[in-house]
C-alpha positions as a Markdown table, in Angstrom:
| # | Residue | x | y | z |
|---|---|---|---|---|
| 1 | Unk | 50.8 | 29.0 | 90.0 |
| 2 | Unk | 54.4 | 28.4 | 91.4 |
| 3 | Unk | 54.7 | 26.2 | 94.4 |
| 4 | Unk | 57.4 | 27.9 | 96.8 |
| 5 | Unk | 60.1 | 26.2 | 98.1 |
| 6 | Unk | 60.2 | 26.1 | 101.6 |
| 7 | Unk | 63.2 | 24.4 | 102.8 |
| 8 | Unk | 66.0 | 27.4 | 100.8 |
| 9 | Unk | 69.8 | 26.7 | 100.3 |
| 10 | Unk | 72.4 | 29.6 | 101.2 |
| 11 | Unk | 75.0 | 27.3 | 100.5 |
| 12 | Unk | 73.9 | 25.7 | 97.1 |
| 13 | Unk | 73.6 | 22.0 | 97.0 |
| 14 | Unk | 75.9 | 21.3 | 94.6 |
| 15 | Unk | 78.5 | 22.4 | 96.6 |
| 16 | Unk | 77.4 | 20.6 | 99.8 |
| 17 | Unk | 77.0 | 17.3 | 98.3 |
| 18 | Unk | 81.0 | 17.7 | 97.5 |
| 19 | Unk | 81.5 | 17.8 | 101.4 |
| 20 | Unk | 78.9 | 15.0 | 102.2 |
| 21 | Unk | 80.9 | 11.4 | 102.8 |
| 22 | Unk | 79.8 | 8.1 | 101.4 |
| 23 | Unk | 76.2 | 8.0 | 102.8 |
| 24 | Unk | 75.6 | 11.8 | 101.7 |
| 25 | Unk | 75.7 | 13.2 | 105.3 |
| 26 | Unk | 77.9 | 15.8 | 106.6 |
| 27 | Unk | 78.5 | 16.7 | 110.7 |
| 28 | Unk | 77.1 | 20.2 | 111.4 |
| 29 | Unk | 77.6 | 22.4 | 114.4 |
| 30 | Unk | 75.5 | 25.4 | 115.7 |
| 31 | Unk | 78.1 | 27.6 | 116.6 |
| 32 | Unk | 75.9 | 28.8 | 119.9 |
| 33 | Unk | 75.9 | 25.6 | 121.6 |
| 34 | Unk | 78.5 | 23.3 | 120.1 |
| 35 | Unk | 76.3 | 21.2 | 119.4 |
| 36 | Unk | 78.0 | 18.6 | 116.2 |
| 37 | Unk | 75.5 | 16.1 | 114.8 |
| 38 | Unk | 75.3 | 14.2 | 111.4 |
| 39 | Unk | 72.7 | 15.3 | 108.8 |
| 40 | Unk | 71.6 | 14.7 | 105.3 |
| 41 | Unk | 73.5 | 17.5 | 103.1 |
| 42 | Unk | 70.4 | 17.7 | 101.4 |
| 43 | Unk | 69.0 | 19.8 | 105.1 |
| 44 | Unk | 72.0 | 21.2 | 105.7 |
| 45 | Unk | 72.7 | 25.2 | 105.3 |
| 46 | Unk | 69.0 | 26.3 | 104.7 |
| 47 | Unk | 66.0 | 27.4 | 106.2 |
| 48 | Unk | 62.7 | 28.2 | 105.0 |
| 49 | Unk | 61.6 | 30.6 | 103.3 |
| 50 | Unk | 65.1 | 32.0 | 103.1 |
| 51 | Unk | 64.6 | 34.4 | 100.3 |
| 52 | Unk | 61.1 | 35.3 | 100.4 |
| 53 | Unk | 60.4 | 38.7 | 100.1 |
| 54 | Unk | 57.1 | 40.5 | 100.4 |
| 55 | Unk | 58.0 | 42.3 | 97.4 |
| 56 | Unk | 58.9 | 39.8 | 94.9 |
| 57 | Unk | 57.1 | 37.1 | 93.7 |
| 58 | Unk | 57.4 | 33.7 | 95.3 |
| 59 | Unk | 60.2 | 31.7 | 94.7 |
| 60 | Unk | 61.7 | 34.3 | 92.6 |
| 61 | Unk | 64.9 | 34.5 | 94.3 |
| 62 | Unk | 65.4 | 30.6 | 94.7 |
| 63 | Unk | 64.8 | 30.2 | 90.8 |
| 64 | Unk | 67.6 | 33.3 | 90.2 |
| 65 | Unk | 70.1 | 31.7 | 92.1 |
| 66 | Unk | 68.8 | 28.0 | 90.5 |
| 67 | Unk | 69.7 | 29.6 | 86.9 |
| 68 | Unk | 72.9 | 30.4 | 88.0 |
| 69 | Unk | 73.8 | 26.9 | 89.7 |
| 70 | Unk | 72.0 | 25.0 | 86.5 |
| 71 | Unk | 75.5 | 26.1 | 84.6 |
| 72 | Unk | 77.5 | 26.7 | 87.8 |
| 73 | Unk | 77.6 | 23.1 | 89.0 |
| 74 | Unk | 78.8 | 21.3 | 85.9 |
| 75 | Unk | 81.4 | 24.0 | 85.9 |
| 76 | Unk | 82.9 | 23.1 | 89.5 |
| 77 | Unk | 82.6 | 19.1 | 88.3 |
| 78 | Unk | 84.6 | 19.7 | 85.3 |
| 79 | Unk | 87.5 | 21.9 | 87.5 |
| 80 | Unk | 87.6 | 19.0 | 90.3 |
| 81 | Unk | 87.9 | 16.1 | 87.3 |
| 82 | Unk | 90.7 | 18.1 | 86.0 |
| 83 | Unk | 92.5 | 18.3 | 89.3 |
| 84 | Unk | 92.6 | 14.1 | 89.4 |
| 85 | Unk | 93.8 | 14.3 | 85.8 |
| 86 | Unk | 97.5 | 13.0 | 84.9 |
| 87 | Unk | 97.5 | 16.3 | 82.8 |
| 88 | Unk | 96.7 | 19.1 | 84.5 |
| 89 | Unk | 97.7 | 22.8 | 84.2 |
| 90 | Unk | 97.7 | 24.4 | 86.4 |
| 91 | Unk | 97.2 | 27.8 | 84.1 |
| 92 | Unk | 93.9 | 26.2 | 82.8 |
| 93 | Unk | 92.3 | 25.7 | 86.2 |
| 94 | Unk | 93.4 | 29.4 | 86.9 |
| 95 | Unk | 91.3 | 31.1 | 83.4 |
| 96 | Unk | 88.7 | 28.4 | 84.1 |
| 97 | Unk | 87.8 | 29.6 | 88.1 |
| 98 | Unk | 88.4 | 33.6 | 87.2 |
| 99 | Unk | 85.1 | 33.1 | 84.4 |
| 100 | Unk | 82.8 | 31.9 | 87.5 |
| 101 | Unk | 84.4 | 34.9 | 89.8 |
| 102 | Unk | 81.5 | 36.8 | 89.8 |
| 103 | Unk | 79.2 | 33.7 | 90.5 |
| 104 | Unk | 81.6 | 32.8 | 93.6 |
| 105 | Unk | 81.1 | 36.1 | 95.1 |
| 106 | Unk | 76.7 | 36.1 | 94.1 |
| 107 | Unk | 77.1 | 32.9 | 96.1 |
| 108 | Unk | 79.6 | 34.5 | 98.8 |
| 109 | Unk | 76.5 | 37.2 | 99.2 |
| 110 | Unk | 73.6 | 35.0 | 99.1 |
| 111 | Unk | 75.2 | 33.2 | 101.9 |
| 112 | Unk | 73.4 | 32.8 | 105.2 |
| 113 | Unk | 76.5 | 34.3 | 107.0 |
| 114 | Unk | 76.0 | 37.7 | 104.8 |
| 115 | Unk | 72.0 | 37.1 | 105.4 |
| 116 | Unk | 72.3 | 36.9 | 109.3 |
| 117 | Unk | 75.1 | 40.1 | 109.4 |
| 118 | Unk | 72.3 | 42.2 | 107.4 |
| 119 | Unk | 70.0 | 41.7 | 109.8 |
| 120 | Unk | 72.2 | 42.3 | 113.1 |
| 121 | Unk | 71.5 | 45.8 | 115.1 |
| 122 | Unk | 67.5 | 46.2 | 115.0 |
| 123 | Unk | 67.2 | 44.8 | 111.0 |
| 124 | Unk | 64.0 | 42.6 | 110.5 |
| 125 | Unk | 64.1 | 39.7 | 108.2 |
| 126 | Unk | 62.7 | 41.5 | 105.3 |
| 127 | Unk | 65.8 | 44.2 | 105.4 |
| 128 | Unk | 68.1 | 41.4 | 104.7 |
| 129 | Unk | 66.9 | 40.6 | 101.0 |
| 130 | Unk | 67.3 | 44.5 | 99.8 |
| 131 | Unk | 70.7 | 44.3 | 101.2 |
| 132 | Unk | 71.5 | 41.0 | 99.6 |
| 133 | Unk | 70.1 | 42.7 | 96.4 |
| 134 | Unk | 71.7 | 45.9 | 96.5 |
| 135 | Unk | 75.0 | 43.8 | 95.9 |
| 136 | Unk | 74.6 | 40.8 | 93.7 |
| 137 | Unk | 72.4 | 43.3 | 91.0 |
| 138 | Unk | 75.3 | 45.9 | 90.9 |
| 139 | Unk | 76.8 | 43.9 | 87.2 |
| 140 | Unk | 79.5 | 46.8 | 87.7 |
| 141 | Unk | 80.5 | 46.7 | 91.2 |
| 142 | Unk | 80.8 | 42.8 | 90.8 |
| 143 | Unk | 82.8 | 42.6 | 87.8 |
| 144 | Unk | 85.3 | 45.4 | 89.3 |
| 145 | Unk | 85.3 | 43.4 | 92.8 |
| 146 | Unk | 85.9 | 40.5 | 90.4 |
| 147 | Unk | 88.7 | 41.9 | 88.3 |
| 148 | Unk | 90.3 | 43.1 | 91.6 |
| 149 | Unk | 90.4 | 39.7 | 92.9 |
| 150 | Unk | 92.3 | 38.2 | 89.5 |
| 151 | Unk | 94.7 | 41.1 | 88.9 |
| 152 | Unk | 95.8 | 41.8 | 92.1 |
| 153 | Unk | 95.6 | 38.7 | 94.5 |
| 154 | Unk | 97.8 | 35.4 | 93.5 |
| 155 | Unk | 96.3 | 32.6 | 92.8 |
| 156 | Unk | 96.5 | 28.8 | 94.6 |
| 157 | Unk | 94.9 | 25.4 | 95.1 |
| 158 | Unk | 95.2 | 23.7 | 98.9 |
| 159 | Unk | 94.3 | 20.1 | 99.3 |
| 160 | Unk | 93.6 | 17.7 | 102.0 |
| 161 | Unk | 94.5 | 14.1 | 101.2 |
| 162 | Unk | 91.9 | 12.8 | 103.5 |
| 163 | Unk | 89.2 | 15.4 | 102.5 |
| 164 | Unk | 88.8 | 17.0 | 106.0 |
| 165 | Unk | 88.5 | 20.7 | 104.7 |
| 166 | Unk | 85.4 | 22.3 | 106.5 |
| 167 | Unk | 82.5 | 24.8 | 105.0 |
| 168 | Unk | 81.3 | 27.7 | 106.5 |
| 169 | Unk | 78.0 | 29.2 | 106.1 |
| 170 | Unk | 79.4 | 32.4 | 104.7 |
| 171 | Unk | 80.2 | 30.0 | 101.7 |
| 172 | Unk | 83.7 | 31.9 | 100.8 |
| 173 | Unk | 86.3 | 32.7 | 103.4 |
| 174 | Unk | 88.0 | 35.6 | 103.8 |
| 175 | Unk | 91.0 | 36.8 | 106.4 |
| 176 | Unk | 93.5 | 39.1 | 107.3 |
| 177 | Unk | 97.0 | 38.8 | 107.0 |
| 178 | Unk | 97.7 | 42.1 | 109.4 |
| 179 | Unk | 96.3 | 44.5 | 111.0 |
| 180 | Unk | 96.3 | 47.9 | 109.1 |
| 181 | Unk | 93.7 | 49.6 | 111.4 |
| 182 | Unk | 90.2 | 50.3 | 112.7 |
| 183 | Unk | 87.6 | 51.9 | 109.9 |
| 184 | Unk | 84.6 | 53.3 | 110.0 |
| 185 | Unk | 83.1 | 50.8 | 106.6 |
| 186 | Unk | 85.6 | 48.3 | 106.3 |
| 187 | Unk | 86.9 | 45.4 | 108.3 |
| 188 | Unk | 91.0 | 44.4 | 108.0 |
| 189 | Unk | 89.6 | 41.4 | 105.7 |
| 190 | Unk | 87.8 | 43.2 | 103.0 |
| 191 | Unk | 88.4 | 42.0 | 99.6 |
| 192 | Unk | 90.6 | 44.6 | 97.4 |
| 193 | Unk | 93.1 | 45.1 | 100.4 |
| 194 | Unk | 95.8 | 44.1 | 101.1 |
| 195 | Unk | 97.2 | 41.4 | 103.1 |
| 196 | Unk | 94.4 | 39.3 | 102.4 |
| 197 | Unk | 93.3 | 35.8 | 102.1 |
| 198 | Unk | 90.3 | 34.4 | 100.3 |
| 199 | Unk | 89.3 | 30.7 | 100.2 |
| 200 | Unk | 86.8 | 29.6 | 97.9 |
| 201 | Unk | 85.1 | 26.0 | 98.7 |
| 202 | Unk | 85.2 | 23.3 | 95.6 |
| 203 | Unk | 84.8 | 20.6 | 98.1 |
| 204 | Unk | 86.8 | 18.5 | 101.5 |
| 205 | Unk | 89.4 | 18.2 | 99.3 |
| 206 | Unk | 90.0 | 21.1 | 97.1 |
| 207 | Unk | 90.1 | 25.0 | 97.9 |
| 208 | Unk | 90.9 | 27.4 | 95.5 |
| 209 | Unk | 93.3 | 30.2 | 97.2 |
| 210 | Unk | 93.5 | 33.7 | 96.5 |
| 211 | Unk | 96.2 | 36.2 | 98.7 |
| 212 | Unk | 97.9 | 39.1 | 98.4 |
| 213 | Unk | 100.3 | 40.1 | 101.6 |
| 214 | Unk | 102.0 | 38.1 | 104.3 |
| 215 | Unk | 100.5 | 34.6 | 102.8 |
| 216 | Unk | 101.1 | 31.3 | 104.7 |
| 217 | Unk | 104.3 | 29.5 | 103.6 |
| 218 | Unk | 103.0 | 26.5 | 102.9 |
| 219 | Unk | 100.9 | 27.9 | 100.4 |
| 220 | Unk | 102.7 | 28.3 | 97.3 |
| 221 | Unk | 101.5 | 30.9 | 93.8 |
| 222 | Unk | 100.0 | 28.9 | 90.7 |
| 223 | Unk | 100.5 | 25.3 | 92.5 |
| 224 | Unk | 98.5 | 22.6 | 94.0 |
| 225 | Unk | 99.6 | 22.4 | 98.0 |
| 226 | Unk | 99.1 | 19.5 | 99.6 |
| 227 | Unk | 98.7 | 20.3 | 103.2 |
| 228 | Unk | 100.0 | 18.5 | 106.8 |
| 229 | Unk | 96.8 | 17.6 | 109.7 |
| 230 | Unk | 98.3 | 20.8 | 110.7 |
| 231 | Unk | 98.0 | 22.9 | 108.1 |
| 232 | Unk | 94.8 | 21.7 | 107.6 |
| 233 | Unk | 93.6 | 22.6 | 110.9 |
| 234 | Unk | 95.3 | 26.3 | 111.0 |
| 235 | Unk | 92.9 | 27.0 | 107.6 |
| 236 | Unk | 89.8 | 24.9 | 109.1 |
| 237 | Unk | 89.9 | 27.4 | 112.1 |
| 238 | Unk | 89.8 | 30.4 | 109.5 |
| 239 | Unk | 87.0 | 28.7 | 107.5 |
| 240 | Unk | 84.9 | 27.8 | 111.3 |
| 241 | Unk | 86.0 | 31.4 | 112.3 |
| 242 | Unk | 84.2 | 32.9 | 108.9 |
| 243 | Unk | 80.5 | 31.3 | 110.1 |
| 244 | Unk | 78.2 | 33.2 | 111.8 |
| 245 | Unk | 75.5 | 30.0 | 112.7 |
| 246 | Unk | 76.7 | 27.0 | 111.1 |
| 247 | Unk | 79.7 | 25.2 | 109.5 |
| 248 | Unk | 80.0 | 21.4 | 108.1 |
| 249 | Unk | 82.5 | 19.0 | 107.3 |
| 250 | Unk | 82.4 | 15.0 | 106.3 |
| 251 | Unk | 83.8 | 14.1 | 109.5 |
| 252 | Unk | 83.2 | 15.0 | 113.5 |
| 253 | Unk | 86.8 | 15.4 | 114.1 |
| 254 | Unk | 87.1 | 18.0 | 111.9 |
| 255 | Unk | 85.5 | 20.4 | 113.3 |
| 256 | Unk | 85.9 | 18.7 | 117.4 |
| 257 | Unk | 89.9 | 20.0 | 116.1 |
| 258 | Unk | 88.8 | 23.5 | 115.9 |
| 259 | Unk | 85.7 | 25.1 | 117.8 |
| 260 | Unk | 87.7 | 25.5 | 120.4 |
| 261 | Unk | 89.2 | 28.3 | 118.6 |
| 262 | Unk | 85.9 | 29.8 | 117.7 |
| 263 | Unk | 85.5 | 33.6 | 118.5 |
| 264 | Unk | 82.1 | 34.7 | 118.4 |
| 265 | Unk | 81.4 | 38.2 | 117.8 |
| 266 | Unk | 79.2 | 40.3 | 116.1 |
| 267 | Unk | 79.3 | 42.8 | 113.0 |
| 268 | Unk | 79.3 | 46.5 | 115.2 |
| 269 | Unk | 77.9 | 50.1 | 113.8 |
| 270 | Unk | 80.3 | 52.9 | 113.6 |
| 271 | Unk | 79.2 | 56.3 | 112.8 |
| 272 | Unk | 81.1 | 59.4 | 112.0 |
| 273 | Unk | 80.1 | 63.1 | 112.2 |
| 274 | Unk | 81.5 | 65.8 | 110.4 |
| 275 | Unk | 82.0 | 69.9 | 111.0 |
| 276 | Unk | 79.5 | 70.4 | 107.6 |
| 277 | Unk | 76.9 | 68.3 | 109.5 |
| 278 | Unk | 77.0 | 65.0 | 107.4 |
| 279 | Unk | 77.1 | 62.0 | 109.4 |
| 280 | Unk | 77.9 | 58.8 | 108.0 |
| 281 | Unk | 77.3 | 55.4 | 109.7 |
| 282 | Unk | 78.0 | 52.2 | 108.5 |
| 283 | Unk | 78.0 | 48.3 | 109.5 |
| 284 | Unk | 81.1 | 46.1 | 109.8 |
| 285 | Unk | 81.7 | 43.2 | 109.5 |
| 286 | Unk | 83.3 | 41.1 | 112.5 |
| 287 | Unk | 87.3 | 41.3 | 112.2 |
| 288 | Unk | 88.6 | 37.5 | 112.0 |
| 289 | Unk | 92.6 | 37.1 | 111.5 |
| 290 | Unk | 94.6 | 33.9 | 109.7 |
| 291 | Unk | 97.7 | 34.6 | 112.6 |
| 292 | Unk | 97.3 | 34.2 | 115.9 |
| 293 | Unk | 100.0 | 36.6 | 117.1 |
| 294 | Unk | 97.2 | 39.1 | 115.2 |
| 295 | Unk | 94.7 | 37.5 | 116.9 |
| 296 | Unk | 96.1 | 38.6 | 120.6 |
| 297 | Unk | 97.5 | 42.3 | 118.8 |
| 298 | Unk | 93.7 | 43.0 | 117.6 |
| 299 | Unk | 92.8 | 42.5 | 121.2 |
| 300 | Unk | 95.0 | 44.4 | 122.6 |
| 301 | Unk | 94.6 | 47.2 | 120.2 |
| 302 | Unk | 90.4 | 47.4 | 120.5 |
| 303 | Unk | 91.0 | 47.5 | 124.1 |
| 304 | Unk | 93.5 | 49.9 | 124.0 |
| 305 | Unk | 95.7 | 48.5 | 126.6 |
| 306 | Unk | 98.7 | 50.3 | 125.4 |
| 307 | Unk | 97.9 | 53.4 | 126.9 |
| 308 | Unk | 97.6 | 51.8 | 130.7 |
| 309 | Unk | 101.4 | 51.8 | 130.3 |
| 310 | Unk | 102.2 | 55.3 | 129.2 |
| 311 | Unk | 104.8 | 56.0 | 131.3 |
| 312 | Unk | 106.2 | 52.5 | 132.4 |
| 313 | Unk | 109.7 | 52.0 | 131.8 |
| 314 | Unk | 111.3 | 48.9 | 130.2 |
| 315 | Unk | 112.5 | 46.9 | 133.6 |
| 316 | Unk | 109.2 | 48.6 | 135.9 |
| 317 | Unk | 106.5 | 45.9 | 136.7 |
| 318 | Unk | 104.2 | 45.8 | 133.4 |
| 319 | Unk | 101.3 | 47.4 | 134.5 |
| 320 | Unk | 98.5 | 44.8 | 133.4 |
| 321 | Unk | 98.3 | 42.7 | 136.3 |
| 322 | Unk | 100.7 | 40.2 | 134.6 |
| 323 | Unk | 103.7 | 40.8 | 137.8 |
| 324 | Unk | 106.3 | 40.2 | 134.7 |
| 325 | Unk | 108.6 | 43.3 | 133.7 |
| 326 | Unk | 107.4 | 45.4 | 131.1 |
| 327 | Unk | 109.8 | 44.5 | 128.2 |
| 328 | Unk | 108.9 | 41.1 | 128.4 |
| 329 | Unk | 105.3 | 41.5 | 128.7 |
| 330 | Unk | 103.4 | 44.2 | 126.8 |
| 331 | Unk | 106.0 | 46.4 | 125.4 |
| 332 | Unk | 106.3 | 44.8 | 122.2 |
| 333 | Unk | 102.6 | 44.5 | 121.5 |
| 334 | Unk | 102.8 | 48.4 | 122.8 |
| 335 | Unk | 105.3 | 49.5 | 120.1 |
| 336 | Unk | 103.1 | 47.5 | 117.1 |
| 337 | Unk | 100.6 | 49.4 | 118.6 |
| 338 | Unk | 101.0 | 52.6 | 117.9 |
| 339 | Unk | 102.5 | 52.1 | 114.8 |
| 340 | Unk | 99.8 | 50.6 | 113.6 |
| 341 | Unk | 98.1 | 54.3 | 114.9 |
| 342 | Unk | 100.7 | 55.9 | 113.7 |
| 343 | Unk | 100.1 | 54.4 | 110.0 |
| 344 | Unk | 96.3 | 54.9 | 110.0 |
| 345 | Unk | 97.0 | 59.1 | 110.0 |
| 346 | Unk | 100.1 | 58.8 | 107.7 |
| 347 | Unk | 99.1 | 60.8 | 104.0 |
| 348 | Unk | 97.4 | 58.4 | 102.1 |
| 349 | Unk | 97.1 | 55.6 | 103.9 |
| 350 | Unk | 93.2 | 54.7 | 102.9 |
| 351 | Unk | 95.3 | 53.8 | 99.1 |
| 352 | Unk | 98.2 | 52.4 | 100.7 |
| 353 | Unk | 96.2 | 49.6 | 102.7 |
| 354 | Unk | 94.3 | 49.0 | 98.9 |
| 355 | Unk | 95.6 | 45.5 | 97.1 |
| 356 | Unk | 96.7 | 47.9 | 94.5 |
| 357 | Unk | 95.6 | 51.7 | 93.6 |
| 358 | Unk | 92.8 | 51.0 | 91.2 |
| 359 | Unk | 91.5 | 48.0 | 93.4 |
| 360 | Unk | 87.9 | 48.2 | 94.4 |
| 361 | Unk | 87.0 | 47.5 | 97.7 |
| 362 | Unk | 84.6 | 45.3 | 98.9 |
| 363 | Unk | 81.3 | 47.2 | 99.8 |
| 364 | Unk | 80.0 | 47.3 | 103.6 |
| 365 | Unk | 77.3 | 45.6 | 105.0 |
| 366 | Unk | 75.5 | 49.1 | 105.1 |
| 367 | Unk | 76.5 | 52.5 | 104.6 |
| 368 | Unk | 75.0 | 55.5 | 104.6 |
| 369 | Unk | 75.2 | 59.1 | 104.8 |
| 370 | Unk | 72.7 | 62.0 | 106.2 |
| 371 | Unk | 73.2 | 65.4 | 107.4 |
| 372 | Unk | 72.4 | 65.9 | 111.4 |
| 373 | Unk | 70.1 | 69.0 | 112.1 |
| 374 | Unk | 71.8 | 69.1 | 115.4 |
| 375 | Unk | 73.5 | 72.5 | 116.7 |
């Protein structure tokens, strides 16, 4: 008889021990309240029962994912030993991380980010696991999504001398470089598109990088980058703005630096209807962008606030309140606007926002299709 684990890891432990300082404790936050406090790594980015499923068999899920870690841990040791070594190449580390890619993005799935997302909009806790599932066992889907990744994104390590990089709970992080529009199934950050970044946690020290687009300058191709405080802090506020519940790091300061700059908001339900009568509906997940002059344009764009000044000319009052003229409030973010509008109905453009032609995109949360017996 198999004795279930009750206290289950989203974020496996072999990675959270890497972010843990000298006493093996990490600071955590709840995202709700703000609330930082130090923990054991060993509690940290779990709950019970996590993936118990009335269908499967206890602890089957927990033993799955411990297979995968039993091989997967070593494998992140020997990559971290080789980036203190006098001779490393850089080429090496590349081949090494692309043959765990698809264990990355199990792990980037499995996360309790991905698990809380499955379960927004009316989900019970029990939807979450097929969901999970419906991913992680599609071998095809993850070696394309995989393959994707290493043929089309470059490829980077980032440091921080002091070892102040911060995890989310959503394991991997993944922003936008630009805005390239609103979707019905995929969010500006989906893996396989363009302008993209994707950080994969080794530990406070080490991220591996992988972009394609409008990547930060600091970050150079096939190098190790050292990063400034500041650097550090413009990717820690990605990483934070990637959690949905909970993010760590080895020190409070850390994170005091950056959940200011927390957005919260929620995956959101689109659903499309067709003349034939086939509806399709799926969920997205939240948009978060690396810039901040994206930041303010993605508000401005979901609110559509460009169309309040239709007819304003350049040296009129800008009609938001503001009391500034036009062309040196809102006009520009008007202009980028529309051509980001203006793009999304252009011939093509679902390939042209694609990280290349033959990319695969990263699936939704959930999607599907029906047909409406509605008149």
């Amino acid at each position: 008889m198999n004795t279930i684990t009750k206290n289950q890891h989203y974020i496996p432990q072999s990675i959270l021990t890497n972010f843990a300082n000298s006493k093996g404790k990490v600071f955590e936050i709840l995202l709700k309240h703000k609330n930082i406090y130090s923990i054991s790594y060993r509690q940290s980015m779990s709950e019970r029962f996590t993936y118990e499923h009335p269908d499967l068999e206890d602890n089957f899920l927990e033993n799955e994912f411990g297979k995968i870690e039993s091989y997967f841990a070593p494998g992140m040791r020997t990559i971290i030993e080789k980036f203190e070594s006098d001779s490393l190449v850089i080429e090496d580390i590349k081949k090494q991380v692309e043959t765990y890619m698809k264990d990355f993005l199990i792990f980037y799935y499995r996360s309790g980010a991905l698990l809380n997302e499955y379960t927004f909009d009316g989900f019970s806790k029990q939807d979450k696991i097929p969901l999970m599932l419906e991913k992680i066992m599609d071998s095809s889907y993850l070696t394309q999504l995989s393959e994707t990744i290493i043929n089309y994104y470059d490829f980077s390590i980032i440091k921080s001398e002091e070892g102040s990089f911060l995890l989310s709970d959503q394991y991997v992080t993944t922003s936008a470089l630009s805005i390239k529009g609103q979707y019905t199934n995929v969010s500006n950050r989906h893996l396989g598109l363009k302008d993209v970044i994707m950080l994969i946690p080794l530990s406070k020290k080490y991220y591996i990088a992988y972009f394609n687009g409008e990547k930060p300058s600091y970050i150079k191709s096939n190098d190790i980058n050292v990063l400034s405080n500041e650097q550090i802090r413009e990717i820690n506020k990605t990483i934070i703005n990637n959690s949905y519940i909970k993010c760590i790091g080895q020190n409070r300061k850390s994170l005091e630096e950056v959940v200011d700059k927390f957005r919260y908001d929620s995956p959101s339900r689109s659903l499309v209807g067709f003349k034939s009568g086939k509806k399709t509906a799926a969920l997205r997940k939240k948009e978060v962008f690396f810039y901040e002059k994206d930041i303010e344009q993605w508000d401005f764009f979901r609110d559509l606030k460009h169309v309040v000044n239709r007819d304003t000319k350049r040296n009129d009052i800008c009609k938001c309140g503001s009391g500034k003229k036009y062309k040196i409030c809102c006009l520009d973010k008007t202009k980028r606007n529309y051509s980001i509008v203006n793009n999304m109905y252009k011939k093509d453009h679902h390939i042209k926002i694609k990280a290349h032609p033959n990319a695969q995109i990263e699936k939704a949360l959930d999607e599907y299709s029906y047909v409406s017996n509605e008149d």
